[in-house]
N, C-alpha and C positions, 0 to 999 in steps of 0.2 A: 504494500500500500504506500502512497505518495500522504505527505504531511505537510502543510504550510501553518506555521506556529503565527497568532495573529500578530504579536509582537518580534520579529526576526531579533534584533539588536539584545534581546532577553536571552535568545538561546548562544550564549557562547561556546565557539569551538578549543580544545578537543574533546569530543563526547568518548567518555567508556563505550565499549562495549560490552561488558559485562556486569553485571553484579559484582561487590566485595564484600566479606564481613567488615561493619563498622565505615563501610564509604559515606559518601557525604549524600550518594544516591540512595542509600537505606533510608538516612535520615528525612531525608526530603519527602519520600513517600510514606514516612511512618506521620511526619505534618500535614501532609495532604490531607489525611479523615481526620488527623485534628483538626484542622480549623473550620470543616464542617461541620462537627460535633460545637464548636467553641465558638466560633464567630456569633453571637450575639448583640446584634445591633441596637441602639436607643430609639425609640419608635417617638417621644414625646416626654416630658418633663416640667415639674413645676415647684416651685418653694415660695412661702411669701406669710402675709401673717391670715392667720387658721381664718378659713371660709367652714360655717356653721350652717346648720340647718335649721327651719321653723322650729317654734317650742309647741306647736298646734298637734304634733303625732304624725303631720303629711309628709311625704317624702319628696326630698327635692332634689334635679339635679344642680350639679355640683360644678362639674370640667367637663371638657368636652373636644375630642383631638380626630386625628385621620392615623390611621396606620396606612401604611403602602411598603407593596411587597409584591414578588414576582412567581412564574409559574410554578416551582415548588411547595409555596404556601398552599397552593389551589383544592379546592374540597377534592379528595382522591390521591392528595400528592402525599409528602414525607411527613405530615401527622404535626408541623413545628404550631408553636400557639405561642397567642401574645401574655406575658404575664405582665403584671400591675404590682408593686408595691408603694401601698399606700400608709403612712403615719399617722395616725385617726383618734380620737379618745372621744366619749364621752363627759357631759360638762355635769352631770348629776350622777350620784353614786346609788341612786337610793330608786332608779328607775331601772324597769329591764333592759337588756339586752338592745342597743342599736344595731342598725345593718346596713353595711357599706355594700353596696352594687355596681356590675361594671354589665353594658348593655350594650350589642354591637354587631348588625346582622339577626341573624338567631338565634344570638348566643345571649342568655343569661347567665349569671354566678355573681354571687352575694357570701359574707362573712358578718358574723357576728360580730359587734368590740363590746367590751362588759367593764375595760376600767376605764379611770378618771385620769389616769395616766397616759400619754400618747407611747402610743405600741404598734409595730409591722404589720400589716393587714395584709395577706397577699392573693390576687382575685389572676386568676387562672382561664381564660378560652381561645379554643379554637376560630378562627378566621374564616368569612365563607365567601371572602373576594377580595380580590388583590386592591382597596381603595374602600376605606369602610369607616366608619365613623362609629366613633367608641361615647358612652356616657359616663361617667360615675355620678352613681346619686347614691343618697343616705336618707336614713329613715330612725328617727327614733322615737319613743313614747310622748306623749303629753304633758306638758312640763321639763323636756328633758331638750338637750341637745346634741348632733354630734359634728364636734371639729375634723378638720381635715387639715393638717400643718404640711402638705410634700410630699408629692407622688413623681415616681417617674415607671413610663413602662417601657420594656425589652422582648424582644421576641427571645424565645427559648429553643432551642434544637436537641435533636439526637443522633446517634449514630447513623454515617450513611450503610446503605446497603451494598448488596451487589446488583445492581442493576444501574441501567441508565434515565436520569432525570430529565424531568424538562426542562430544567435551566440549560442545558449541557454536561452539566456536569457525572463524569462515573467515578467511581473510584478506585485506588490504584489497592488491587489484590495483597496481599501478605506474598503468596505466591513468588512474588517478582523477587523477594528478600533474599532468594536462596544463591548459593555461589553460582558464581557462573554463570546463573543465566542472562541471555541477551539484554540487552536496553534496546528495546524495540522502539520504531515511531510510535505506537500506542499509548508505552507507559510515556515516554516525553510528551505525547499530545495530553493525555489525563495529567501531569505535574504542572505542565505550563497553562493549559489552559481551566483547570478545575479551579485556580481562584479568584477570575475572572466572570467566570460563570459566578460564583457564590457573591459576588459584590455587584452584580448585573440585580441578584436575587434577591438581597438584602439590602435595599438603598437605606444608610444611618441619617437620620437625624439630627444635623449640626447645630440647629437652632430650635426652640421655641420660649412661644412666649400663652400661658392660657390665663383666664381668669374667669370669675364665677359665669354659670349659665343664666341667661334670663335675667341678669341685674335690673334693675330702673335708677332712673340718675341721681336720686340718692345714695346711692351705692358707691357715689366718688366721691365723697367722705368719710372720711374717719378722724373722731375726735375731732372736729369741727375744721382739721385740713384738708387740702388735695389728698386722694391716696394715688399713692403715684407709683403702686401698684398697677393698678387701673391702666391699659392706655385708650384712654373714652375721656369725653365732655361732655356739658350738659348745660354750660355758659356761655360759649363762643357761638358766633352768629355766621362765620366765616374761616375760610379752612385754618386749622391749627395742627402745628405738631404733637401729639400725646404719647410717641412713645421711639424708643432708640435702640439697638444694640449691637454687636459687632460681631461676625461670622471670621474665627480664625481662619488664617491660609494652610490649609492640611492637602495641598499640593504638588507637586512642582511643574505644572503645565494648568492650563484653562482646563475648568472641567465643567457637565451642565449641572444644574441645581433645578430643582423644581419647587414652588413655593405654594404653601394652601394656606388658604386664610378665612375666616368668616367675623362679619363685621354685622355687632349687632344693632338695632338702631329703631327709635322709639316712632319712625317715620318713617322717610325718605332719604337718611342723607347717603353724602359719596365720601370720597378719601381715596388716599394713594399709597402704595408701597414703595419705596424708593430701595434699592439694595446693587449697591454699588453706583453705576451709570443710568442703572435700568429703570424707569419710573410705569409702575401697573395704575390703571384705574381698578379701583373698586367702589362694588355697589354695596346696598346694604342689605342682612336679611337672608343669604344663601350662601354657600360655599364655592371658594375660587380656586382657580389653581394657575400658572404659568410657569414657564421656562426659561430660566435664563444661566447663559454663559457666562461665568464668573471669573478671572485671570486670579495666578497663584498668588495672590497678595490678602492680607487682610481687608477684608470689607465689613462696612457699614449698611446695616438698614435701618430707614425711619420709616415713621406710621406718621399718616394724616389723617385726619377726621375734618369733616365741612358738611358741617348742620345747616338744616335748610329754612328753619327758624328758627326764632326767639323760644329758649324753653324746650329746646329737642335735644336729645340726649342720643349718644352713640358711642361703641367702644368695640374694641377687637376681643372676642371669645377668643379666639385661637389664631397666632402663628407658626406657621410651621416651613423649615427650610431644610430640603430634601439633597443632600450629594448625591448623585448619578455615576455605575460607574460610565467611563466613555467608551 
């Protein structure tokens, strides 16, 4: 069989032809199903001060993000699922049992928290499309409340198989380990191209930015300041900046980046994403997404928000800034 390796300049000449005990070609393919096992990507993340729930008994949602992922994830594929660890407490000791919930596709799973102390919660599903939209909401009793101080989730994986994926990706047999045998184009085609395939399949999560579901423009205050948590208004008449932050350079060439966001908004208004050169309109009210090519350099993105009246209020639910590989 004939082999064109998609990066030539990666495969440096002289290749073994053989296997050795202890070569650097064992090693290499003993990493290969490590890093499908291991690669675990950040799908979304959040820290800031505790979002609470009603004291009414109702259950509210909370965050609200996109996972994205590739043909492996897909219902029938390698089984990987997105996990959630959440920091959560209840604010009353003397109430039952609250319940953290994560909702996304048709996937439900919910956990208990039962102290007044903030403790790991960790909410576990399955994915049923590659582009899906996750909730967490909580629910606790009547008089009671529960905090939520810090979530971030990651996809989880497992070992691969012997078979071939639809990412492309197969993997390199034990088999090949033994003395002597060939270094065949196959196993170079599985070493070189099998983690390429898995960063095609696992696009990480450089940036985000979330904050509560459903706010009203009360909700940018705190202690009678701006929370500048928030990036929303609910005073400005005419577009304003509400929110900034900077996407390290994690690479040595341009690569694409894909950006989702939804902007929540008590009307009509608009606002813009700016992230590097690149300037997006957005609308308010539903989920966006675009694409842009970003150069190896640190970059900047700002949020705008442009109310369309006096007394309208709007804020970004969720940022999200997607690496690609190329």
């Amino acid at each position: 069989m004939s082999y064109s390796p998609q990066y030539l300049s990666n495969l440096i000449p002289p290749i073994p032809t053989k296997m050795a005990s202890g070569s650097g070609w064992q090693r290499v393919r003993a990493n290969h199903g490590q890093l499908f096992r291991y690669y675990e990507p950040t799908v979304a993340q959040w820290a800031g001060d505790p979002l609470d729930t009603l004291t009414t008994g109702a259950s509210e949602d909370l965050l609200r993000f996109r996972s994205r992922n590739g043909a492996d994830f897909a219902v029938g594929g390698v089984g990987l699922q997105l996990r959630v660890d959440v920091m959560a407490r209840r604010t009353n000791g003397a109430a039952a049992a609250a319940v953290l919930s994560l909702a996304g596709g048709t996937a439900l799973v919910s956990a208990n928290v039962s102290g007044i102390t903030f403790v790991k919660v960790t909410l576990t599903a399955t994915p049923t499309s590659d582009d899906e939209e996750w909730t967490i909401a909580g629910l606790a009793s009547a008089g009671d409340s529960l905090e939520v101080a810090s979530m971030v989730a990651y996809w989880i994986s497992t070992a691969p198989g012997n078979r071939a994926y639809a990412s492309g990706f197969r993997q390199a047999e034990s088999y090949w380990d033994k003395d002597d045998v060939a270094v065949s184009t196959e196993l170079a085609a599985r070493l070189l191209n099998g983690p390429i395939a898995i960063a095609k399949d696992r696009p990480v999560c450089v940036f985000s930015h979330l904050w509560r579901v459903n706010a009203t423009g009360s909700a940018f205050t705190k202690y009678g300041d701006v929370d500048y948590s928030a990036w929303g208004t609910e005073e400005a008449t005419e577009a304003v900046v509400v929110g900034q932050g900077r996407i390290p350079c994690s690479d040595i060439r341009p690569r694409p980046f894909i950006v989702t966001y939804y902007l929540r908004s008590s009307a009509s208004s608009t606002g813009t994403i700016r992230i590097g050169a690149a300037v997006f309109a957005v609308t308010a009210n539903n989920w966006q997404a675009f694409q842009v090519d970003l150069p190896p350099v640190d970059v900047d993105i700002v949020a705008t928000v442009n109310p369309q009246a006096a007394g309208e209020w709007a804020y970004f639910e969720s940022v999200q800034v997607w690496r690609q590989a190329a």
